[in-house]
VEXDREN-2710 file (C-alpha; in Angstrom, 1 decimal):
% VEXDREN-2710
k/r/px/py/pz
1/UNK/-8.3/24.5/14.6
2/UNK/-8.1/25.5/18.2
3/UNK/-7.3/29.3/18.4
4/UNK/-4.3/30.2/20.1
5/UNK/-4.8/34.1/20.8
6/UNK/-2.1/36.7/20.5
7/UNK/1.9/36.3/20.1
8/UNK/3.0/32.8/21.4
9/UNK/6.5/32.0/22.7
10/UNK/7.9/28.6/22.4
11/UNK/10.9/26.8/24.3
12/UNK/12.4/24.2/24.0
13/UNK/15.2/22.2/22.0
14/UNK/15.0/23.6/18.2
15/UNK/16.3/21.9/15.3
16/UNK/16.0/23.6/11.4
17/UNK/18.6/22.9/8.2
18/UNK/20.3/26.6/6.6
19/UNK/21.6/24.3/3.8
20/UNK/21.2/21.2/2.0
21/UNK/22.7/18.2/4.2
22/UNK/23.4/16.6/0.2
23/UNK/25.3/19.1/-0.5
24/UNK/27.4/20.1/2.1
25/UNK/27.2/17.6/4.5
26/UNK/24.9/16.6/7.6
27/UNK/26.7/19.2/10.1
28/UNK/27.0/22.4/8.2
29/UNK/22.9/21.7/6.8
30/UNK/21.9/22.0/10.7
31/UNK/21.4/24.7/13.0
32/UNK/20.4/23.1/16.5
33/UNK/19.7/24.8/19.9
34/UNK/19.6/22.5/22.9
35/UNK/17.4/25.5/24.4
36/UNK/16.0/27.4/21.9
37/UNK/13.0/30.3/21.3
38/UNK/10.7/30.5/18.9
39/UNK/8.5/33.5/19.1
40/UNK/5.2/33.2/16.5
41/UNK/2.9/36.5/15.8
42/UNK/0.3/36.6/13.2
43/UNK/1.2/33.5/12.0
44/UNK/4.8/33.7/11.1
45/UNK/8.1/32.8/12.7
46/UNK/8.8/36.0/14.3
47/UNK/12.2/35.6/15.8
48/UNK/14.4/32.2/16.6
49/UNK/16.9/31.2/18.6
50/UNK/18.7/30.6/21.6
51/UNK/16.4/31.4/24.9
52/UNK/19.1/33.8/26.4
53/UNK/19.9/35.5/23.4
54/UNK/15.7/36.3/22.9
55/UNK/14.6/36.6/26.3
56/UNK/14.1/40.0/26.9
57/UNK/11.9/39.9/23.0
58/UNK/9.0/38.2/25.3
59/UNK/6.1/40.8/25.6
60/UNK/2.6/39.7/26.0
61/UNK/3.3/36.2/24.3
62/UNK/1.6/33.1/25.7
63/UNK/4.5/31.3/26.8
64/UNK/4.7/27.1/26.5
65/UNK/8.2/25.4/26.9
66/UNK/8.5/22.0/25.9
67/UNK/11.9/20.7/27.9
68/UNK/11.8/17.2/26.8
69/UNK/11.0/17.2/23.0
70/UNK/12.7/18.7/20.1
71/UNK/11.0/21.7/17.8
72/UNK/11.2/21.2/14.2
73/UNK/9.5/23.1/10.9
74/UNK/6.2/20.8/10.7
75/UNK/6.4/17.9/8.1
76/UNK/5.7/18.5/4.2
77/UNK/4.5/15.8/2.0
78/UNK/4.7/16.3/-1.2
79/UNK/2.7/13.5/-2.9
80/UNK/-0.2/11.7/-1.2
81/UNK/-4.2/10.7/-2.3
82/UNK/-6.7/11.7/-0.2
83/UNK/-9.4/9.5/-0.9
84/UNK/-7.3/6.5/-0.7
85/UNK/-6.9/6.7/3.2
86/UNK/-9.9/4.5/3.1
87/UNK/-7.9/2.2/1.4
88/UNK/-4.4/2.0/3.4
89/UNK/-3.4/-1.4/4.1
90/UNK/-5.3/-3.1/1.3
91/UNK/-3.8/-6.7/0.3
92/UNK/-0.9/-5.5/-1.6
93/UNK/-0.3/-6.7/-5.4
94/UNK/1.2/-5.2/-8.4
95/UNK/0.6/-1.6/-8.5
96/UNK/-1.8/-1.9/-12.2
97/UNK/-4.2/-4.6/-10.6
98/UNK/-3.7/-2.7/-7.4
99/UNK/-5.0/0.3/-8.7
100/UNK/-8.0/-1.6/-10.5
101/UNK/-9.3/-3.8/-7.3
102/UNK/-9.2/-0.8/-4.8
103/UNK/-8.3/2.3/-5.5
104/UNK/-10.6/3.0/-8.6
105/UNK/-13.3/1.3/-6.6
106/UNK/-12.9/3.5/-3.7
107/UNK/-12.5/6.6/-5.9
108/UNK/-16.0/6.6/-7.4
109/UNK/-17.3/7.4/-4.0
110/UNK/-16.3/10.7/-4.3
111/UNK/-19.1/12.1/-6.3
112/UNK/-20.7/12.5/-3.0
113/UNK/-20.1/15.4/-1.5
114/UNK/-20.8/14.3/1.9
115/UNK/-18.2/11.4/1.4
116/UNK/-15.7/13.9/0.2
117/UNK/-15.9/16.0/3.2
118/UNK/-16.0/13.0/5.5
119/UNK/-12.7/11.7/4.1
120/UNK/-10.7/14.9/3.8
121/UNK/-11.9/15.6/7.5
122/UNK/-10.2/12.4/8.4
123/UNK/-7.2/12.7/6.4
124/UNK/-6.4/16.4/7.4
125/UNK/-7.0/15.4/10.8
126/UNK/-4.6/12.2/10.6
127/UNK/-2.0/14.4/8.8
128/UNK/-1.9/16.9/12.0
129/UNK/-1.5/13.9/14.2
130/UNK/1.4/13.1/12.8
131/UNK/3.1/16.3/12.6
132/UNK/2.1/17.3/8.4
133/UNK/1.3/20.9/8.4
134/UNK/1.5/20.8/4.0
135/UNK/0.8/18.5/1.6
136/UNK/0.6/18.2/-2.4
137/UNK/-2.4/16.0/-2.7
138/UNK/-4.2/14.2/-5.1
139/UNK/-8.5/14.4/-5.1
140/UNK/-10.1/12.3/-7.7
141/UNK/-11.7/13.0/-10.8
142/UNK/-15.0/14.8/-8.9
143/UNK/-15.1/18.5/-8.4
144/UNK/-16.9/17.5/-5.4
145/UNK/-13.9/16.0/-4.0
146/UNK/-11.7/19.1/-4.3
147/UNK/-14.3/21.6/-2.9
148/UNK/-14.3/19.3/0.0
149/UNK/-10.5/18.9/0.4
150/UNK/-10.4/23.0/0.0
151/UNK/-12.9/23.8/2.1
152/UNK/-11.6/21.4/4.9
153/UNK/-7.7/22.9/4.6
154/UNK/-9.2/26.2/4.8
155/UNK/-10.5/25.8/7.9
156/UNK/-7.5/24.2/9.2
157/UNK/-5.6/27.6/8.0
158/UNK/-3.3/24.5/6.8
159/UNK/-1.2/25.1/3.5
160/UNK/-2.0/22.8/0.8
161/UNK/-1.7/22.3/-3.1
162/UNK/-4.4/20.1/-4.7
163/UNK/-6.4/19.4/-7.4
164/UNK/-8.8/17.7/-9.4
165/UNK/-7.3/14.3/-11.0
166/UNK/-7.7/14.0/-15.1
167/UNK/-8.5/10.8/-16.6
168/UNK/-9.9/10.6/-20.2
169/UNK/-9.0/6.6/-20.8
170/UNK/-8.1/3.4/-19.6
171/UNK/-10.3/3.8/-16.4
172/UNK/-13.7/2.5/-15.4
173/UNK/-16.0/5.3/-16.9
174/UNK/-17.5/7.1/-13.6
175/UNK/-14.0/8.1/-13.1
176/UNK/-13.1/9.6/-16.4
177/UNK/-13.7/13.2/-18.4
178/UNK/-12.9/14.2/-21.8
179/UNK/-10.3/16.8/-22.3
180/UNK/-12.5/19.7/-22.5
181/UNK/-14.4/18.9/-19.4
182/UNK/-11.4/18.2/-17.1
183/UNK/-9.9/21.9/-18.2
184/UNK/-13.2/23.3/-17.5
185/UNK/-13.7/21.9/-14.3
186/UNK/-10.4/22.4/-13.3
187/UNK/-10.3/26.2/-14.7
188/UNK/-13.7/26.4/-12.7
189/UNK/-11.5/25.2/-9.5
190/UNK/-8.9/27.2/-10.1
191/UNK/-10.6/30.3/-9.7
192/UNK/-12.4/29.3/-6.8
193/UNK/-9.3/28.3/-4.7
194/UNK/-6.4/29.0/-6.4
195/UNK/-4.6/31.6/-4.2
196/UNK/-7.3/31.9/-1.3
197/UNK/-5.5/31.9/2.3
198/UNK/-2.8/29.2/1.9
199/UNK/-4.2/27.6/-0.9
200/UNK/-2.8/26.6/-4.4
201/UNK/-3.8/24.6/-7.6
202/UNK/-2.3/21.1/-9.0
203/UNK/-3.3/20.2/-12.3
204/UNK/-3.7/16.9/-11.8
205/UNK/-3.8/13.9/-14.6
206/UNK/-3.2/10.7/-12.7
207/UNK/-0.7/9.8/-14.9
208/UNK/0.4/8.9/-18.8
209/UNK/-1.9/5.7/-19.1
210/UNK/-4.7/7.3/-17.9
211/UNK/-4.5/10.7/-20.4
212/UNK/-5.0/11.0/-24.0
213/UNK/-2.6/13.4/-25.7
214/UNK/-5.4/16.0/-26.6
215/UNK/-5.9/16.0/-22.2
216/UNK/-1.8/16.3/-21.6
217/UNK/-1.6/19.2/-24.0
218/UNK/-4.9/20.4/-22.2
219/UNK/-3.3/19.9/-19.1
220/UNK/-0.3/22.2/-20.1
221/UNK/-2.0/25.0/-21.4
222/UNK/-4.2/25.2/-18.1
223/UNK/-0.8/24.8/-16.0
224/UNK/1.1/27.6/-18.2
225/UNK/-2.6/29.8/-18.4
226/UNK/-2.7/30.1/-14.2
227/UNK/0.7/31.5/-13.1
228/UNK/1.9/30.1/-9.5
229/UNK/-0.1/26.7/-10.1
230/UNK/1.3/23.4/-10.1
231/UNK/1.6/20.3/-11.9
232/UNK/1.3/16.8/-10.3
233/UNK/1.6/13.5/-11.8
234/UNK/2.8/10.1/-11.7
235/UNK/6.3/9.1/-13.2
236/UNK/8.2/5.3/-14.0
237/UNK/6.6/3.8/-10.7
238/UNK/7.0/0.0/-12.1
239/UNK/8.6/-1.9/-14.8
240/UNK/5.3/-2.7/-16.0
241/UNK/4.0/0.9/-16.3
242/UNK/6.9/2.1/-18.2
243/UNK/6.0/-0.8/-20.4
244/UNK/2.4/0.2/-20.9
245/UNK/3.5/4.0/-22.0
246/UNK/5.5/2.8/-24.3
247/UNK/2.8/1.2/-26.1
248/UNK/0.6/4.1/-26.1
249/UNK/2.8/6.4/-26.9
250/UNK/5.3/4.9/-29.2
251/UNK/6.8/7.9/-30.8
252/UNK/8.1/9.1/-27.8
253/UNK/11.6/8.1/-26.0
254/UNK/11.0/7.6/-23.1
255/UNK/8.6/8.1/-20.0
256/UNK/9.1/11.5/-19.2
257/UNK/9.5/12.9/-22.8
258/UNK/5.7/12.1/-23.0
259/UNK/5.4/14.6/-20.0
260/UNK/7.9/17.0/-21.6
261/UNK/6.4/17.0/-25.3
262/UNK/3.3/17.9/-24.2
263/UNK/4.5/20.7/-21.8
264/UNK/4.5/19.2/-18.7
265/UNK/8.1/19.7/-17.1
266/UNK/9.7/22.5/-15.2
267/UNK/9.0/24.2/-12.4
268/UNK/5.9/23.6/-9.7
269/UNK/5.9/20.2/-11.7
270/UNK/6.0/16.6/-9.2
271/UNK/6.4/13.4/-10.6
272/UNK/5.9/10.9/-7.8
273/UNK/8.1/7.6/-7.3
274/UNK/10.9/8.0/-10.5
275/UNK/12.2/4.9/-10.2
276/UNK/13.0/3.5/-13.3
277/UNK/14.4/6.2/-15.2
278/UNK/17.3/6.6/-17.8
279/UNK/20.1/9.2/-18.0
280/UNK/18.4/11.3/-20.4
281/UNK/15.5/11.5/-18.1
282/UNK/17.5/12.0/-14.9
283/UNK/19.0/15.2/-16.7
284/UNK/16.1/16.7/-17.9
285/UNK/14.5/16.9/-14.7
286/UNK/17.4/18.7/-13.4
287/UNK/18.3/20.8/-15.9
288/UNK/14.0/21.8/-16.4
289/UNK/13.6/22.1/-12.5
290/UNK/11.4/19.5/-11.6
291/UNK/11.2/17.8/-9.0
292/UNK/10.3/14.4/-8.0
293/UNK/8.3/13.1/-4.5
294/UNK/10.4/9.7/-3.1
295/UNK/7.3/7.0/-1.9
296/UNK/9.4/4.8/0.1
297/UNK/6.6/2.9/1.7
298/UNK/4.6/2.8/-1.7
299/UNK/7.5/1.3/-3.3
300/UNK/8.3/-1.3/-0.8
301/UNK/4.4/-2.4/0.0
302/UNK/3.7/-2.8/-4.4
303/UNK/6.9/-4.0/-4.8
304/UNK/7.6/-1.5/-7.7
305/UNK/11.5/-1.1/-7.4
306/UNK/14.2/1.3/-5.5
307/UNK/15.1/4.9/-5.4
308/UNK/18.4/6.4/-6.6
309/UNK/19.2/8.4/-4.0
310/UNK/22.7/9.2/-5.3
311/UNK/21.5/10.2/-8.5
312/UNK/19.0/12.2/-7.9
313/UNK/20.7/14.3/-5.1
314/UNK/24.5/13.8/-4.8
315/UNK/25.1/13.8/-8.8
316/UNK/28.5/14.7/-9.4
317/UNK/29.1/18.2/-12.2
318/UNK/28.2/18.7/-14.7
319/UNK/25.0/17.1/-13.7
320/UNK/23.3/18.9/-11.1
321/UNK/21.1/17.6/-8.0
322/UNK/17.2/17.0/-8.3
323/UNK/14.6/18.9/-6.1
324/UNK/13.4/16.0/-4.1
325/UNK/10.9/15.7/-1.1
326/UNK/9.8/12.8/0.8
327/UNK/6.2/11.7/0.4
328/UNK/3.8/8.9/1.7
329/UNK/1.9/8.2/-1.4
330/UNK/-1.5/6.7/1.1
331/UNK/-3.1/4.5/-0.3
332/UNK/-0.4/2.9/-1.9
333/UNK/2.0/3.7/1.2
334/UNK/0.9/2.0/4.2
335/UNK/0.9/5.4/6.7
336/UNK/0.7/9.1/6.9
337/UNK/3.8/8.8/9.6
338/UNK/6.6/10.9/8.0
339/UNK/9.0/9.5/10.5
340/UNK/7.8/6.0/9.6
341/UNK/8.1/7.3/5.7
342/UNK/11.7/8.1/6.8
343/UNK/12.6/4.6/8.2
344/UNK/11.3/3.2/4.5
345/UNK/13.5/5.5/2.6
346/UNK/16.2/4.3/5.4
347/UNK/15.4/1.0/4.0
348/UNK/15.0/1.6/0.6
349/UNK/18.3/2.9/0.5
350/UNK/19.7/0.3/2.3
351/UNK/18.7/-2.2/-0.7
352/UNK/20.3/-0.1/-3.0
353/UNK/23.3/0.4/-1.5
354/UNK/23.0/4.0/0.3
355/UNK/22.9/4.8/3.6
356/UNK/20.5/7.5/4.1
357/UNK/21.2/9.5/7.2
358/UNK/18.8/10.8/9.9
359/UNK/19.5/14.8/8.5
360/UNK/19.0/13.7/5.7
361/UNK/15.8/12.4/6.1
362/UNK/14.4/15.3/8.2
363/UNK/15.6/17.5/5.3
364/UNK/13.7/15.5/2.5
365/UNK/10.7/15.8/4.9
366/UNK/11.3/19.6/5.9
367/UNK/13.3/22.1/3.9
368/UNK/14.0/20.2/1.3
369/UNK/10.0/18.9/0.6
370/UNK/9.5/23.1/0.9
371/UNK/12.6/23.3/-2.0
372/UNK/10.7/20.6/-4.2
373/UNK/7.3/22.2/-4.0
374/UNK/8.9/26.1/-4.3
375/UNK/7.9/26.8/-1.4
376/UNK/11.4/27.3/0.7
377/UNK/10.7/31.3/1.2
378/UNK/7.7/30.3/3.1
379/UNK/7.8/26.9/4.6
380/UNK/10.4/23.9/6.0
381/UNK/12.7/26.0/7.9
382/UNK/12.7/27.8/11.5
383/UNK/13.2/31.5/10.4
384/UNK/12.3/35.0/10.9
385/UNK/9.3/35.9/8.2
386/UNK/8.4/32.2/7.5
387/UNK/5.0/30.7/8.2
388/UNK/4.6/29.4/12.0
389/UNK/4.2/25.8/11.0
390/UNK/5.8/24.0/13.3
391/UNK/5.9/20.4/14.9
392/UNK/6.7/19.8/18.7
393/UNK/8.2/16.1/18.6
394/UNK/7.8/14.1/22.0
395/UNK/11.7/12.2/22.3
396/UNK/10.3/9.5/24.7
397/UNK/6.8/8.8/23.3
398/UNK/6.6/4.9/24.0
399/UNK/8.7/3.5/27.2
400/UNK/11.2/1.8/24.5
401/UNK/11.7/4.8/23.0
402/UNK/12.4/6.5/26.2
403/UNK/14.8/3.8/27.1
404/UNK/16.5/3.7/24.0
405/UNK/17.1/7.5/24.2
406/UNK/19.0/7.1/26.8
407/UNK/21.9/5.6/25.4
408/UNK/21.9/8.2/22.5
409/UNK/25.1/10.3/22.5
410/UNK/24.5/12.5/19.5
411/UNK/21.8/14.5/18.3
412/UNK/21.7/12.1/14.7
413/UNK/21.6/9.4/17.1
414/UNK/18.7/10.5/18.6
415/UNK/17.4/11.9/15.1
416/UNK/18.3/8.3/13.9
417/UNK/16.0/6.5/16.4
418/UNK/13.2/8.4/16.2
419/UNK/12.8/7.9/12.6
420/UNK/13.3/4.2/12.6
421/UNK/11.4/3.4/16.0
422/UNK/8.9/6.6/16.3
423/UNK/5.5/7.2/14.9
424/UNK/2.6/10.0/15.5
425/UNK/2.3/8.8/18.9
426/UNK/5.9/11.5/19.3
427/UNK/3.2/14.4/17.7
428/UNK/3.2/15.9/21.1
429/UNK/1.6/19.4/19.5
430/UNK/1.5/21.2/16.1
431/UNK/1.0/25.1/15.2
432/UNK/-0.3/25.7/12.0
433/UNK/0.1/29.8/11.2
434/UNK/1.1/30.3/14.6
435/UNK/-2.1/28.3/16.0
436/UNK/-1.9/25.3/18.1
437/UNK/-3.6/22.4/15.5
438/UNK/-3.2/19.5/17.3
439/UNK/-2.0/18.3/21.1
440/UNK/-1.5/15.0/22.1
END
């Protein structure tokens, strides 16, 4: 991280949401200031605003105004793989082969130490350049690979939730534990990292498939043992999968009641992609307060099927909406961009017959990833007391871009365009606690 010393002052256009945009519509959600202040001191938001209305708050604060760009709450993602970004972009089949012919190949790599820490160098870096100051990430099996990932967010001061994945079948066996040694190891992690600067836990098993019941019930009572940890998993991703649980686990009703007989629904608990999910299912995540990550490029690259945006957040009473955040899901998704990840779920929705708007999609990818993950009070929004993670977006990063902005009218507009035509090359600096992280 490069050190930024003292209070620091930024100018500039600000944009943060004061309310859900699914609720209550795009305008009301949005509090933007076409010249705005942020002032940052020992690594929290210390005041924001208009410039004229904080002006006379600057002191001894390093002062950097950014005219042309607009300052947002950095990026969240709230379901990703570390050790697959050595795997982005692989020829794309069905997500079961898919998983077989790279990712568990790539995974076994990760007993080494020295690979670990390679990799998570690279992926932290990458997530910086394109504006993702948090993350919920998945490591692999290897302790190894988690005291790399740690160690590397630590130094970033970055705030991320990850953990050690658990995998007692159906995987090649370098990659797989028993249920007593994936609670040990992950107990051992736990009280290692759990809680140390900007740090937290995720027990981790991959996903139903991969877990025998004795590691699910495991997995619960290590979630329920460590207060403040989370719970991250995989959850109706294809047709095929939802197939292959019920097989193993016939005496359930579903998907998710596997997860939810053994313990493994409420809150701090993520269950990437969602797709293909029935009523029942869609109610008990509400009603338990999960929340579910939305991998639009995952889904479109493996083919696996279409999110229900209207379901899961505009459901009408007594049903109630779903915490949701936006997520890139590398390896399986095809880039750590969040405003390309917001042109998919554009797309996505497109196919099934929503129109997702630009506030919309900065909201999954801001406040509302920070509302999925429980972490609202101290991340995703531009406030007084919250941590100073913060993304400086560049408006005219390509000459198209620039072009293009120039016949914008509105600030969605312009929101609109960046998210379909942008990428990290608009990453024109990020403060992580107040620090700059990253300029372009």
């Amino acid at each position: 991280m490069t050190s930024t010393a003292g209070p620091v002052a930024l100018r500039g256009p600000t944009l943060t949401f004061t309310g859900d945009p699914f609720q209550i519509g795009d305008q009301a959600a949005m509090r933007y200031e076409p010249d705005g202040l942020v002032l940052m001191e020992n690594g929290k938001v210390s005041a924001a605003g208009g410039y004229q209305e904080l002006r006379t708050q600057l002191r001894s604060h390093e002062f950097v105004h950014y005219p042309d760009a607009l300052i947002l709450p950095g990026f969240i993602d709230t379901h990703v793989h570390y050790p697959q970004t050595q795997i982005i972009g692989a020829y794309g089949s069905q997500l079961i082969e898919w998983l077989n012919k790279y990712t568990f190949v790539a995974e076994q790599q990760f007993a080494s130490a020295e690979h670990s820490s390679a990799v998570a160098d690279i992926f932290l870096r990458e997530c910086l350049r394109a504006g993702t100051t948090a993350a919920a990430v998945y490591c692999t099996v290897h302790p190894e690979s988690v005291e790399a990932f740690f160690h590397a967010a630590q130094q970033r001061g970055m705030r991320m939730i990850a953990g050690k994945v658990l995998m007692d079948r159906n995987a090649p066996p370098p990659l797989t534990d028993t249920a007593q040694r994936g609670y040990d190891e992950s107990e051992a992690l736990i009280a290692r990292w759990h809680g140390k600067g900007r740090l937290s836990y995720a027990v981790t098993p991959r996903f139903a498939p991969t877990s025998t019941p004795a590691q699910l019930e495991a997995a619960a009572a290590l979630w329920k043992k460590h207060a403040g940890t989370y719970m991250q998993t995989h959850l109706a991703e294809t047709l095929q999968e939802n197939e292959w649980v019920k097989s193993l686990f016939p005496e359930r009703s579903g998907y998710l009641d596997v997860y939810a007989h053994h313990g493994l629904t409420g809150p701090r608990s993520i269950f990437g992609h969602s797709l293909h999910l029935a009523e029942d299912e869609w109610r008990h995540l509400a009603d338990s307060g999960s929340a579910v990550a939305h991998c639009p490029s995952s889904n479109g690259f493996l083919g696996s099927g279409l999110f229900d945006f209207a379901r899961a957040r505009q459901p009408q009473a007594p049903q109630r909406p779903i915490r949701t955040g936006l997520a890139t899901d590398v390896g399986g998704g095809t880039t750590l961009s969040m405003l390309r990840t917001m042109g998919e779920a554009y797309k996505i929705g497109q196919f099934g017959g929503y129109s997702l708007s630009a506030p919309k999609a900065f909201y999954l990818a801001t406040r509302g990833a920070a509302q999925a993950l429980y972490l609202e009070d101290k991340i995703g929004s531009i406030e007084p007391g919250m941590d100073a993670d913060l993304l400086v977006l560049n408006l005219k990063s390509t000459p198209l871009i620039d072009f293009r902005m120039k016949h914008c009218d509105t600030l969605e507009e312009a929101m609109f365009v960046q998210m379909i035509m942008a990428d990290d090359r608009a990453t024109q600096a990020v403060y992580v606690a107040g620090q700059l992280a990253y300029q372009d």
